[in-house]
C-alpha positions in Angstrom: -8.8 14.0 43.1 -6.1 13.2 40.6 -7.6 15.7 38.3 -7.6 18.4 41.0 -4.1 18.0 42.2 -2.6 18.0 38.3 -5.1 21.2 37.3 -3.1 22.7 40.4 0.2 21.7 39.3 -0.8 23.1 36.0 -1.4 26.5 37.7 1.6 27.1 40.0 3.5 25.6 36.4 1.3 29.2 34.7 2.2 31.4 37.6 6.0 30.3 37.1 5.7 31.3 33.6 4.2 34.3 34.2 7.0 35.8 36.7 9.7 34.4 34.5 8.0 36.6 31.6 8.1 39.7 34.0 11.7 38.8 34.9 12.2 39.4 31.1 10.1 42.4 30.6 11.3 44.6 33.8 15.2 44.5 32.7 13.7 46.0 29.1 11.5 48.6 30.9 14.4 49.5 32.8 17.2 50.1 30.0 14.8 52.4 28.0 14.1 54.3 31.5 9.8 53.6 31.5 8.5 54.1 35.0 4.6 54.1 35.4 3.8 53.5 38.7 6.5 53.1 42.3 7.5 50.3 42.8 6.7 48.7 39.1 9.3 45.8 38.8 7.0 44.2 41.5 3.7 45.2 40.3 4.5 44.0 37.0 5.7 40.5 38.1 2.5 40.1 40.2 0.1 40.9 37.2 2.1 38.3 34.9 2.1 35.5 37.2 -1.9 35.7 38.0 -2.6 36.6 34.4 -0.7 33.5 33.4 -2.0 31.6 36.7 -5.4 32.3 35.7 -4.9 31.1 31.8 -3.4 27.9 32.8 -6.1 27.2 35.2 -8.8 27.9 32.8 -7.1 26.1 29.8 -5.9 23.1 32.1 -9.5 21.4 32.4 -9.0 20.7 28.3 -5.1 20.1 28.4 -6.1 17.4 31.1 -8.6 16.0 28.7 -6.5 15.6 25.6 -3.6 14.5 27.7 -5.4 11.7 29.2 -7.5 11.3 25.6 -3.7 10.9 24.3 -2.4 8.3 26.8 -5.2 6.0 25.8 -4.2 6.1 22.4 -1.2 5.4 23.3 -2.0 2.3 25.5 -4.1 1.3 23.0 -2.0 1.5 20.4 0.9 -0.3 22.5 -1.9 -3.2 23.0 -1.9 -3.9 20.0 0.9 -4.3 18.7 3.2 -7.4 19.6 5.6 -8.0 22.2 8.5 -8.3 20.0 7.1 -5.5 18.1 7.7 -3.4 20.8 11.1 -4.5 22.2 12.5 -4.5 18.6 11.3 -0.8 18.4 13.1 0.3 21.2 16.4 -0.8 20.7 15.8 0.8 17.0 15.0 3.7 18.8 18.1 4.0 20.8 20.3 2.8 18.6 19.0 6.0 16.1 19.2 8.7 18.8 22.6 7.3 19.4 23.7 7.8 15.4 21.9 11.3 15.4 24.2 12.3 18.5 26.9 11.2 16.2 25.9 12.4 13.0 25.0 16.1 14.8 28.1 16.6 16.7 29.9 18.1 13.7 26.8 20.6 13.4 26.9 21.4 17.3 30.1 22.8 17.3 30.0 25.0 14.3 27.6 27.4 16.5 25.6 29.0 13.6 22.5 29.5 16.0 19.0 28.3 15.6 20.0 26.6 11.8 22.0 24.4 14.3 19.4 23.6 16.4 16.7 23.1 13.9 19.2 20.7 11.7 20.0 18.6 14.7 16.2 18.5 15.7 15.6 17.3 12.2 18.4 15.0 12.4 17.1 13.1 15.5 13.6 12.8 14.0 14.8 11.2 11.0 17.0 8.5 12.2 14.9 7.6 15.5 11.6 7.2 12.9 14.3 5.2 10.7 15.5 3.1 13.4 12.0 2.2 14.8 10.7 1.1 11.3 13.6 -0.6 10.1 13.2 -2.4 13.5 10.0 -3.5 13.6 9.8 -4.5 10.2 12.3 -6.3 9.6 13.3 -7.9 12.6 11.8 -11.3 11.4 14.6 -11.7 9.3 17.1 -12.1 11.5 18.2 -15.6 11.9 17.8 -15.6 15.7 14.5 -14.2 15.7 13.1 -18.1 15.5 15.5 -18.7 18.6 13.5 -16.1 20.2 10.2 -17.1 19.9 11.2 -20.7 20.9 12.8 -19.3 24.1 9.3 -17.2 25.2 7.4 -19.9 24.4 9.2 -22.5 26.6 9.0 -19.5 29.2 4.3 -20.0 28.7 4.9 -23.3 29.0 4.1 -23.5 25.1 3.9 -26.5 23.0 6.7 -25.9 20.6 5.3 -25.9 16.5 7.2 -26.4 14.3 4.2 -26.8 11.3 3.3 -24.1 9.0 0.9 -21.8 10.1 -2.6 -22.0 8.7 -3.8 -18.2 7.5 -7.8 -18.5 7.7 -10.0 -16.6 5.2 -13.4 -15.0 6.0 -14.7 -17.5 3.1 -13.7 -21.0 5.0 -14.6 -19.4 8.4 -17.7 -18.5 7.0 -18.2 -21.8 4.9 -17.8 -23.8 8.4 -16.0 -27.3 7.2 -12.9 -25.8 8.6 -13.8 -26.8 11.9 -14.9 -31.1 11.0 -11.3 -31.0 9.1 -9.6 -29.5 12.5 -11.6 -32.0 14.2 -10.4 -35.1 12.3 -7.0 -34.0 13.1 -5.3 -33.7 9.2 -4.9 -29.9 9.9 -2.1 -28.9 12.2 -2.1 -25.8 13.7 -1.2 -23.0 14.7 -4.7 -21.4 13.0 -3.6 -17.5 12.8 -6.4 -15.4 12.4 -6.1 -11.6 11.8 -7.6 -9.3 13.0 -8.6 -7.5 9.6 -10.3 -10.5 9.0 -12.5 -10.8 12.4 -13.3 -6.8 11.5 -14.6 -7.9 8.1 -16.6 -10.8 10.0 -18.1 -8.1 12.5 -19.0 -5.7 9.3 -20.6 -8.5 7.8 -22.5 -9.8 11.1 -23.6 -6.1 11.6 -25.1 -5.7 8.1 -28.3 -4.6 7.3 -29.0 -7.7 5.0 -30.5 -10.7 6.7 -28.0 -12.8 4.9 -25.0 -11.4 4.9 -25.8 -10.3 9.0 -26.5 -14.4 9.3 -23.7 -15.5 7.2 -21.1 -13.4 9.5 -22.6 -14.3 12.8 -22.2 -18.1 11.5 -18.3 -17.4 11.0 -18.2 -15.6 14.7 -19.9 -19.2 15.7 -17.4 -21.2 13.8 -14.4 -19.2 15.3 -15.6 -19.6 18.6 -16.1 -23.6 18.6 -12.4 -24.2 16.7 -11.4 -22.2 19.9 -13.1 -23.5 22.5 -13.8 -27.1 21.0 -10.4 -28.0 19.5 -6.9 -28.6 20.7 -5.2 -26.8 17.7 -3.4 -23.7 18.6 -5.0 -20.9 17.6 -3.5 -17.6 17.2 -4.9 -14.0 16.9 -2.8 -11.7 14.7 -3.1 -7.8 15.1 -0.8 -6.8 12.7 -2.3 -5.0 9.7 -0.9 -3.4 6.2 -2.2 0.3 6.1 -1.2 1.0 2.7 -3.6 -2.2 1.2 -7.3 -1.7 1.1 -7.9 -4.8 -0.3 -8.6 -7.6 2.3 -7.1 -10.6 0.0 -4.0 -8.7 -0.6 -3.3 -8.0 3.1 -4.0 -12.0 3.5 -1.7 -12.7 1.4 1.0 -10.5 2.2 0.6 -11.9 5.5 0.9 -14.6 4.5 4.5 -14.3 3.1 5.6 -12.6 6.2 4.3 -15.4 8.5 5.9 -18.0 6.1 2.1 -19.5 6.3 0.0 -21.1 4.0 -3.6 -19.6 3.6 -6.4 -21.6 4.0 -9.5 -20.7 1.4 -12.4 -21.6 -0.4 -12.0 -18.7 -2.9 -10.9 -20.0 -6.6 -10.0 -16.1 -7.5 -7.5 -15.9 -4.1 -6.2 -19.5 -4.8 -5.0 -18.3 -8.1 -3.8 -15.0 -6.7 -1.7 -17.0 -4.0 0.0 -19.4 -6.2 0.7 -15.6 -9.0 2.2 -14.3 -5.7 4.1 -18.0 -4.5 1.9 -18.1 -1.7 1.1 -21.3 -0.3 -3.0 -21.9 -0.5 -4.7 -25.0 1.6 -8.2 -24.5 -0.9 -11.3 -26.4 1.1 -13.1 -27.1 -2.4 -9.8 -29.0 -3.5 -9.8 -31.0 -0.5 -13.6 -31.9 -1.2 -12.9 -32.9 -4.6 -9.9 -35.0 -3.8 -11.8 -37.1 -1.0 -15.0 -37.8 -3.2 -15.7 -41.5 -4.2 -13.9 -42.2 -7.7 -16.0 -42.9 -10.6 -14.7 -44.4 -13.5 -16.2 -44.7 -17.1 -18.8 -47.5 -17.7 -19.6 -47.8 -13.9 -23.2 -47.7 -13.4 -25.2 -46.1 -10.8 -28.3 -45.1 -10.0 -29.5 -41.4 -10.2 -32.5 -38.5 -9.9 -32.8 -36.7 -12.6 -34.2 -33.4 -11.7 -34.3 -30.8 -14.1 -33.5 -30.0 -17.9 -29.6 -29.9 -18.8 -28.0 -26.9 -21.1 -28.3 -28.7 -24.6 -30.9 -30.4 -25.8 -32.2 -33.5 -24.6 -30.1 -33.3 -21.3 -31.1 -34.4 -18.0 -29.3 -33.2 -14.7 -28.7 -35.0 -11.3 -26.6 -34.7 -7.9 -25.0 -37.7 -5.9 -25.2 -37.1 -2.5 -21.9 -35.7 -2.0 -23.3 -32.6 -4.9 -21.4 -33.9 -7.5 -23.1 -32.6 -10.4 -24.4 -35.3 -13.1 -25.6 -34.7 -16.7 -27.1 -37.6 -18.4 -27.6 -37.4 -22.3 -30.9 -38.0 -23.2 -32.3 -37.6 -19.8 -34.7 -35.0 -20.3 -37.7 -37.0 -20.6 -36.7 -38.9 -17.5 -37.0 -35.4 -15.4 -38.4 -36.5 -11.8 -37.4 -40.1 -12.4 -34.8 -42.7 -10.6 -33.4 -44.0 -13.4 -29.5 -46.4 -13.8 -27.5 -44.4 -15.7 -23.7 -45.6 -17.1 -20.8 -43.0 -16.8 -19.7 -42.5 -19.9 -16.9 -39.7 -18.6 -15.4 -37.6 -15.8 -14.4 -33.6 -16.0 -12.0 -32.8 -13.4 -12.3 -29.0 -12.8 -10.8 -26.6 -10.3 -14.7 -25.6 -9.6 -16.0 -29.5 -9.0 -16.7 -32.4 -10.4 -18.4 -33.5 -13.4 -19.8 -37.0 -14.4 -21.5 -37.3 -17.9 -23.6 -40.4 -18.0 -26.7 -42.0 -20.6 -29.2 -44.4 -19.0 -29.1 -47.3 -19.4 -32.3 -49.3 -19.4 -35.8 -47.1 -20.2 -37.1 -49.2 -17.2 -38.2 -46.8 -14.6 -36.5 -47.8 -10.7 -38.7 -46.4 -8.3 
């Protein structure tokens, strides 16, 4: 019905077009004395308004279309983009509109035609698109802007936090630890998650390769238990960088603009972040760090399971992985044998003990 009513609008709007094009053609017909047919200022405006009626009305099923096409966009867009986003935008809006009044009224009174009106056209483009970007982007500097967010979350009924925010990666949502660290309550929230990353998630749960489609759909299931399962705050952030392809840059640059540290598993980003000075919580560190400690001479027992690098070399793993080489294991390979540390590597990668048995006495 709406449809119907606005595709009649959109013809009487044709028809009004059409006579107000006769209205301009008659006088012109009239100074250069052309008479076709009696009574022609009338015939004339009658043809113009149905041939213009008539053009409307068959173009208006496809104006209708993209109009309503374009207003979706349009929500959509508006959607997605933040409150404050929004509100910040506007007043940068007006307050450019009101400069390019300002800035034009110099160029409105010198009446040189349409160069007037095209440079005050151009005018208002330029400063309303500069006052909504200027706006938007930088708003979060303003020292207020913190008052602000306070004030609208006391309005939710909001837990004020005060804590850094916690940028995840779509390696630690993937890897899955995140959630028994939340659990144990040594990570504070908020968790922000961006949207570019739950997009890469969705790429990777949709791929064509069992693993990769199993390893995304395990980092959709992890996302969904921190948010359902935990009390930590947990934030979804649509704002994206356009200009950056690369998914680790836009994490960190998000990063600086959130004044949040990132949370990772990825050795290459952790060394990118602290290049850049951006905060990085890495997972693997964290793992490292709460390992048992071993100190040189302390025996233990160990499997040794396969041939090491160099000759003679045996390897085995504790049960937290730590990774084991034992000089002259190699003919102990499928053994338990004790084995006494001789020394400790400490990388950013893991852990490594190197150890020599001790006894030749098997321990089964």
């Amino acid at each position: 019905m709406l449809r119907r009513v606005v595709r009649f609008i959109l013809t009487l709007v044709g028809v009004i077009v059409g006579a107000a094009l006769a209205w301009m053609t008659v006088p012109i017909l009239a100074e250069r004395n052309i008479v076709l047919i009696e009574y022609q200022d009338i015939i004339i405006t009658i043809l113009f308004a149905i041939i213009s009626g008539l053009l409307f009305f068959v173009l208006s099923k496809k104006l209708i279309h993209y109009t309503v096409e374009f207003i979706r966009l349009i929500e959509q867009k508006l959607q997605e983009m933040p409150a404050n986003d929004i509100l910040f935008g506007v007043s940068g809006l007006i307050i450019g509109l009101l400069i390019s009044y300002l800035v034009t009224y110099p160029i409105r009174q010198l009446n040189i035609g349409w160069l007037s009106l095209l440079l005050t056209t151009l005018f208002y483009l330029f400063f309303s698109y500069l006052g909504i970007s200027i706006a938007t982007k930088r708003w979060k500097e303003l020292e207020w802007s913190e008052l602000l967010k306070r004030v609208q979350r006391e309005r939710h009924g909001q837990q004020i936090v005060t804590s850094r925010p916690k940028i995840l990666d779509t390696s630690v949502i993937i890897d899955g630890r995140i959630f028994d660290i939340c659990k144990t309550g040594f990570v504070e929230g908020p968790l922000v998650i961006p949207a570019f990353i739950l997009e890469e998630l969705r790429h990777i749960a949709d791929s064509s390769d069992t693993l990769k489609r199993n390893r995304g759909r395990r980092g959709l299931d992890i996302l969904n238990k921190i948010q359902k399962e935990l009390d930590i705050p947990v934030q979804i952030c649509e704002k994206d960088f356009e200009d950056i392809q690369e998914v680790d840059s836009k994490l960190l640059k998000l990063g600086q603009e959130l004044n949040g540290a990132v949370l990772t598993n990825d050795y290459n980003l952790n060394k990118i972040a602290e290049f850049q000075g951006v905060p990085v919580l890495n997972i693997n560190e964290l793992a490292n760090a709460v390992k048992p400690v071993v100190l040189p001479g302390e025996e233990m027992p160990v499997q040794v399971i396969k041939d090491g690098k160099e000759t003679g070399q045996g390897i085995g793993y504790l049960d937290d992985g730590t990774m084991i080489v034992v000089d002259g294991g190699k003919k102990h390979v499928g053994e338990t044998i004790d084995v006494l540390v001789t020394s400790v590597l400490q990388t950013a990668a893991g852990r490594m003990i190197f150890a020599k048995p001790k006894a030749m006495d098997k321990v089964v």
